[in-house]
C-alpha positions in Angstrom: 30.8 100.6 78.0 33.2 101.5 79.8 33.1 105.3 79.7 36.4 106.4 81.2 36.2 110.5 82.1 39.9 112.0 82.7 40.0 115.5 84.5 43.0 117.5 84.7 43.7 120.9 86.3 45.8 123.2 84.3 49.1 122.3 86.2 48.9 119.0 85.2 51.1 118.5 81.9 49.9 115.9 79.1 52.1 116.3 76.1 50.5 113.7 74.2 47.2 113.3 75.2 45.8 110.9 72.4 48.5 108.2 73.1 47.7 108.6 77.4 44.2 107.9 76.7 45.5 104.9 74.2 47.5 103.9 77.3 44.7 103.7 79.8 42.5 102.3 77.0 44.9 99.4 76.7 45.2 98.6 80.7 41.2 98.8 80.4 41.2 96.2 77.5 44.2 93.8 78.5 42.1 93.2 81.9 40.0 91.4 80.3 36.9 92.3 81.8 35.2 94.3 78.6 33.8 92.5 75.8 35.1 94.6 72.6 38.2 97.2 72.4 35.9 99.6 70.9 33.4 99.2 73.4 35.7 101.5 75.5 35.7 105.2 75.3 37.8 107.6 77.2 38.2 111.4 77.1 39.9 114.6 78.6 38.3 117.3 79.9 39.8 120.5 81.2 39.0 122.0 85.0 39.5 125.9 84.5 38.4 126.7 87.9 39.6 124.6 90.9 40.9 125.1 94.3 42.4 122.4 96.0 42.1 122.8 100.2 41.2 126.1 101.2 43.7 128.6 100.4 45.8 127.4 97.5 46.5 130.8 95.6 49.1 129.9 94.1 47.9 126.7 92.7 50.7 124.5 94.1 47.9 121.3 94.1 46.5 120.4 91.3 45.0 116.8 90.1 44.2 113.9 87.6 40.9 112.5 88.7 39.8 109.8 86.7 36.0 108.6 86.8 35.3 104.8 85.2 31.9 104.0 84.4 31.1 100.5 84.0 28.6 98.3 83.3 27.1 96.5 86.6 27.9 92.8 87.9 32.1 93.2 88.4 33.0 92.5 91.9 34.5 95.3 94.3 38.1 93.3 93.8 37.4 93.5 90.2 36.7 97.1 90.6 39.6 97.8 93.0 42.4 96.1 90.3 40.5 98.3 87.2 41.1 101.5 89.4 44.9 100.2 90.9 45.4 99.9 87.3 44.6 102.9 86.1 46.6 104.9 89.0 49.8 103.3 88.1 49.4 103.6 84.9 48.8 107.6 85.0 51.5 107.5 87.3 53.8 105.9 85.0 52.6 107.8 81.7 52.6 111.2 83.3 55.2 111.6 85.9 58.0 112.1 84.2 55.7 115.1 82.1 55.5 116.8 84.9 57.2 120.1 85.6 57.6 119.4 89.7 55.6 123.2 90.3 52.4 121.5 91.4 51.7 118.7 93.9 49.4 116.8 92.0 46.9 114.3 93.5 45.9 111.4 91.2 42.3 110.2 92.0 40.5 107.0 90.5 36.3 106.2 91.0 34.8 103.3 89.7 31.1 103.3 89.4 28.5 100.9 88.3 26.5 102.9 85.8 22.9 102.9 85.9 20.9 100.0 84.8 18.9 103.0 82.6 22.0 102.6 79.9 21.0 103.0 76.3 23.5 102.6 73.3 22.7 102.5 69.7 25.7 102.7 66.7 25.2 105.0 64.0 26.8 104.0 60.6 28.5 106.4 58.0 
């Protein structure tokens, strides 16, 4: 734990996705609120289908919405630095990336995670 989820819409340019997800990793880790750097995990997933508002053709909007699951007991001002965090740091990793076609929205959630949370490493 944490699980951090990154969604993007195809308008949203990432030209080096491994070292963005290093970079959020690292603002994850330097907070000093997780336990090991390899407890963290964080991933990309494409939206092919989206419409942003109601009658965005064109796809002028698009967005970064980023979903952090951690483990319960942080504080909401805990939670509301981890997310601040995270939107500055997509801001500052990905603006200049982009191509200034799209309006992008960039959306943070932080979410307990159940207390149903299993986890068990698997050796090579």
């Amino acid at each position: 734990m944490p699980h951090l989820t990154i969604q993007v819409t195809p308008n949203v340019s990432i030209a080096h996705e491994e070292s963005f997800l290093k970079a959020l990793n690292k603002i994850l880790w330097d907070s000093g609120h997780f336990g090991k750097a390899t407890d963290i995990k964080a991933r990309i997933i494409r939206v092919e289908t989206f419409l942003v508002g109601v009658e965005d053709d064109e796809q002028v909007n698009g967005f970064i919405y980023a979903h952090l699951k951690i483990m319960s007991g942080r504080d909401i001002s805990i939670r509301n630095q981890l997310a601040e965090q995270l939107v500055t740091t997509i801001e500052q990793t990905l603006g200049a990336e982009q191509s200034g076609r799209a309006s992008l929205q960039v959306c943070v959630e932080v979410e307990e995670i159940s207390a149903v949370y299993h986890k068990k490493m698997l050796n090579a």
